[in-house]
C-alpha positions in Angstrom: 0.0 0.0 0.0 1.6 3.6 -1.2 1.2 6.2 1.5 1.8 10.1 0.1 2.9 12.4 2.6 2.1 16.4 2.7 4.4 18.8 4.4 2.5 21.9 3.7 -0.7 22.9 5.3 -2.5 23.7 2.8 -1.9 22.9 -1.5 -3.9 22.9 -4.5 -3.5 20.2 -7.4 -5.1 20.4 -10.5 -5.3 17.6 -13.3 -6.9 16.7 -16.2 -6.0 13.1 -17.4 -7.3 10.1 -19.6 -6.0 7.3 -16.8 -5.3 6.9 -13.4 -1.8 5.7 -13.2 -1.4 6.0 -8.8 -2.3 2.7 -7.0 -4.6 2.6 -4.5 -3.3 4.2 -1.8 -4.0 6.8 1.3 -2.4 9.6 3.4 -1.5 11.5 6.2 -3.6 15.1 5.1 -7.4 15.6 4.3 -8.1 15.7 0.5 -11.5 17.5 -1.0 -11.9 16.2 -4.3 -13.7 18.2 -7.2 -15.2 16.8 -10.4 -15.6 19.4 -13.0 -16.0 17.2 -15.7 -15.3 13.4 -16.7 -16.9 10.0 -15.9 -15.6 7.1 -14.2 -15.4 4.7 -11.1 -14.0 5.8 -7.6 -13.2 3.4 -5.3 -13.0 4.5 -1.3 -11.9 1.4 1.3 -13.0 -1.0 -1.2 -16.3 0.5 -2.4 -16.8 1.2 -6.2 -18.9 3.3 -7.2 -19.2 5.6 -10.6 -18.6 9.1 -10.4 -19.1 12.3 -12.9 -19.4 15.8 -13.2 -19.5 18.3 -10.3 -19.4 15.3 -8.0 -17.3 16.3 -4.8 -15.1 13.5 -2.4 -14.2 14.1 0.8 -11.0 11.7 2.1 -10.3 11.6 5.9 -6.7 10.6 6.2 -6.7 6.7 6.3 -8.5 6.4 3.5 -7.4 4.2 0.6 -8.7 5.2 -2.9 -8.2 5.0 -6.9 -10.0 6.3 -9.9 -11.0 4.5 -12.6 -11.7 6.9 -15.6 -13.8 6.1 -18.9 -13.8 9.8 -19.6 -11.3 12.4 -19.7 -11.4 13.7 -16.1 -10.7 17.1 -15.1 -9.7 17.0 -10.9 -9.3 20.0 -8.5 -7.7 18.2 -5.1 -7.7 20.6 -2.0 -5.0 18.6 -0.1 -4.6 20.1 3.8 -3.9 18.6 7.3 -5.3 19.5 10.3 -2.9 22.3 10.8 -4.8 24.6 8.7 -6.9 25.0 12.0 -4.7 25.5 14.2 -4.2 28.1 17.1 -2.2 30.0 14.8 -5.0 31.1 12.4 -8.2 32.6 14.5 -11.4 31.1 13.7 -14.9 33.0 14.6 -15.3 29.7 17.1 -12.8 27.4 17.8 -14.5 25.0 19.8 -17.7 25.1 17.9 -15.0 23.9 14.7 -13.2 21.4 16.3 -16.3 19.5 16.9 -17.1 19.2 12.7 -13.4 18.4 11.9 -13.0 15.5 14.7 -15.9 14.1 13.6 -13.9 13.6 10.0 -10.5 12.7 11.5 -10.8 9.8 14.0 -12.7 7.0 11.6 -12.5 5.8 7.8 -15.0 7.7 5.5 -18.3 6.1 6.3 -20.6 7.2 3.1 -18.2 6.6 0.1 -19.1 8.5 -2.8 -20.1 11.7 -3.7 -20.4 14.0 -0.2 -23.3 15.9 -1.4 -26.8 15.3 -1.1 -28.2 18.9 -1.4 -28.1 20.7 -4.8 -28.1 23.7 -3.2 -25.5 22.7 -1.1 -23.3 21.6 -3.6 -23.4 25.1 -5.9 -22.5 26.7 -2.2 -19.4 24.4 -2.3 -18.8 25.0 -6.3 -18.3 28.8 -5.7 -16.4 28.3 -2.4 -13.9 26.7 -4.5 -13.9 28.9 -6.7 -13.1 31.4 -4.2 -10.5 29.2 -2.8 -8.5 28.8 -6.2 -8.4 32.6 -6.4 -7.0 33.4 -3.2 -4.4 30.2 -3.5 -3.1 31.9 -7.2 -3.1 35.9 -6.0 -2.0 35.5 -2.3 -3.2 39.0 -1.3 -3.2 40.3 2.0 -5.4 37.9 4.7 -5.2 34.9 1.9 -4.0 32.1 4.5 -7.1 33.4 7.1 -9.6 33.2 3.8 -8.9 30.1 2.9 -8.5 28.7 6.2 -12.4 29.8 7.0 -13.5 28.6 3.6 -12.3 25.1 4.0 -13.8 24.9 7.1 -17.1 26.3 5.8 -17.0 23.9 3.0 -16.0 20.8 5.8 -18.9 22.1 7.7 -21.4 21.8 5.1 -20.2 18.3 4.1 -20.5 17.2 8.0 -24.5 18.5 7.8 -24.7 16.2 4.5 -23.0 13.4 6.0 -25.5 13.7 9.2 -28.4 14.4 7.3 -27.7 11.1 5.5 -26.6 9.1 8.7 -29.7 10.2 10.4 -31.7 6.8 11.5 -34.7 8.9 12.3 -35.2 9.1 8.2 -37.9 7.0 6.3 -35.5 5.7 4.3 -31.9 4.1 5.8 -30.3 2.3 2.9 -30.0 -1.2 3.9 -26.0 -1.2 3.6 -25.8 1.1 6.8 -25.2 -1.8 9.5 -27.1 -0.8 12.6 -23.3 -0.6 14.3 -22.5 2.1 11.8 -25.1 4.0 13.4 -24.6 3.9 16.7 -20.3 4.5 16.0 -21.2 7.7 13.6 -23.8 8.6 16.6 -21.2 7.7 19.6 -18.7 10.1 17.1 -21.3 13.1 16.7 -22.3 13.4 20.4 -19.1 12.6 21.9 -19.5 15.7 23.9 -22.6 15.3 25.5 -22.5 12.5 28.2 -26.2 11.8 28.6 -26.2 11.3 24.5 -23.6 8.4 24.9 -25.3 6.1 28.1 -26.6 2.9 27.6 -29.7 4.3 28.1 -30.2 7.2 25.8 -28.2 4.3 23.3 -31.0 1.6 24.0 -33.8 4.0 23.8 -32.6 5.6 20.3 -31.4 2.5 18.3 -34.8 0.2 20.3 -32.9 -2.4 21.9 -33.1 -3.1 25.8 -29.8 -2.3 27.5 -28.4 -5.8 27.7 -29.0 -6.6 24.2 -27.0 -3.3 22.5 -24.4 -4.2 25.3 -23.7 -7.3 23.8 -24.7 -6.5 20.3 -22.0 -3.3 20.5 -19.5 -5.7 22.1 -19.4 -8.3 19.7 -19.1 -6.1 16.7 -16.4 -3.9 17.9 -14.4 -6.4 20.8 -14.9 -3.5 23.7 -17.8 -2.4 25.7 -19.9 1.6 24.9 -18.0 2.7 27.9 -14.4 1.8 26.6 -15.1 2.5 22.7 -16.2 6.6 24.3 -13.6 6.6 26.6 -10.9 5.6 24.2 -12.6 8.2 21.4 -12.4 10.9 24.3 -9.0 10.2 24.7 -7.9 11.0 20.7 -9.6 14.0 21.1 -8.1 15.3 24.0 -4.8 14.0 22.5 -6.0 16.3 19.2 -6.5 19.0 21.3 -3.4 18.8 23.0 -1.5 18.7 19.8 -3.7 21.4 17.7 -4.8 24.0 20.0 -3.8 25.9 23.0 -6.7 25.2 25.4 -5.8 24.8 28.7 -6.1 21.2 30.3 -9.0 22.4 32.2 -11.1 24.0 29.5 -10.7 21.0 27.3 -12.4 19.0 30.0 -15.1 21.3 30.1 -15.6 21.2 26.7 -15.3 17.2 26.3 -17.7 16.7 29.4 -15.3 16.1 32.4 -16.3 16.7 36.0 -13.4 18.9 36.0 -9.8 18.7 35.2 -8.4 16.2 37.6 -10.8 13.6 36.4 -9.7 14.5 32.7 -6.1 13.8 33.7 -6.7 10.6 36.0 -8.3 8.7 32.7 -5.4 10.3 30.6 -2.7 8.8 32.7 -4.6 5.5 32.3 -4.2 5.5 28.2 -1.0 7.4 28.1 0.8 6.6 31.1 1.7 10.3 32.0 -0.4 13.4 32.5 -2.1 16.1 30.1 0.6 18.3 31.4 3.6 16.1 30.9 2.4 15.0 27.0 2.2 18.4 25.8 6.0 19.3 27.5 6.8 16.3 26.0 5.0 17.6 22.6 6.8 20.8 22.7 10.7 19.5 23.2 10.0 16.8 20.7 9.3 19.9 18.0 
């Protein structure tokens, strides 16, 4: 498996090629993937599906993909990490952001294909990227801060799609969403609302009693609800810690902890040393 690398936060590729020559492969940076003309297959973690004009992908890193075209395809590839929304760039809300982009970055794309559902939506995205691909070739004054909200607005809108679609309340769940799929994308989404992630509110939600989701999440995933939204906790705080420059106790406010001694008690447990000592750590390792 090829694994491509990118050590700038933010860079735009554009192509227009007959065939795909890369092999399937994934990365270590966010890709958003415009169509603006062409036919073809794209396969995401093993799904194929066909894609065409103004479609728009959205890869997580982790993701493995390939193209197959039939028709001469033109691509626009946003390629960014995480990076792009860091401390150093000032978004309107920080913590209102970081809850869309870890959503994306902890778990293989779940909805292969085309991240769009809304027409309207998607024209929003169209001129966004337009937008985008102007700043990127003029650099004016304020071009970093620009693009760094319009990616996030775009990511933003794609997150609403992706819930709207992953909503079980709908008429209509396509039968290749396994019930666990659900209750992982749900776990992911309200990861910062403790009563939203019980047994309880679980069992209630996806109708099953408590014992039989307890078993039912157990044997699909090898841990119990508790450990699976601990562990998830855990990679956010460890985001946090890495990306931003919250203090230890105002990221346990904001990922549901009693308060910040309780944050760094289940901490030590997965990382054998403290909130405090992984960021020192963080900051003579760079």
């Amino acid at each position: 498996m090829n694994r491509y690398t990118l050590h700038e936060t933010f860079v735009v590729h554009q192509y227009s090629i007959d065939e795909w020559e890369a092999k399937p492969h994934n990365h270590n940076y966010f890709e958003i993937i415009f169509i603006e003309q062409g036919k073809g297959y794209h396969t995401i973690n093993g799904i194929r599906f066909p894609y065409k004009e103004n479609n728009i992908f959205l890869l997580a890193p982790e993701d493995t993909h390939h193209f197959e075209i039939e028709k001469r395809t033109n691509f626009t590839y946003f390629k960014f990490t995480e990076l792009l929304f860091s401390s150093k760039i000032n978004l309107p809300d920080r913590k209102y952001w970081l809850q869309r982009i870890e959503q994306l970055l902890h778990h293989p794309n779940i909805i292969p294909g085309d991240a769009i559902s809304h027409e309207g939506d998607r024209n929003i995205i169209w001129d966004i990227h337009n937008l985008v691909l102007e700043e990127f070739k003029n650099e004016k004054i304020y071009y970093q801060e620009i693009i760094s909200n319009a990616i996030s607005t775009i990511l933003s809108i794609i997150v609403r799609n992706i819930s709207e679609k992953y909503n079980p309340k709908k008429k209509e769940t396509p039968a290749s969403y396994n019930k666990i799929d659900l209750i992982l994308s749900h776990i992911r989404q309200n990861a910062y609302d403790n009563d939203r992630t019980k047994i309880n509110f679980l069992a209630d939600k996806f109708n099953m009693s408590q014992s039989s989701i307890s078993t039912y999440f157990k044997r699909k995933t090898g841990e119990s609800i508790h450990q699976y939204v601990t562990k998830y906790k855990m990679k956010l705080v460890e985001y946090r810690l890495q990306h931003t420059e919250f203090t230890i106790a105002e990221i346990a406010y904001q990922l549901g902890y009693t308060d910040e001694s309780h944050l760094t008690k289940t901490f030590k447990k997965h990382f054998e040393m403290s909130p405090k000592q992984y960021r020192k750590e963080l900051a003579i390792n760079n």
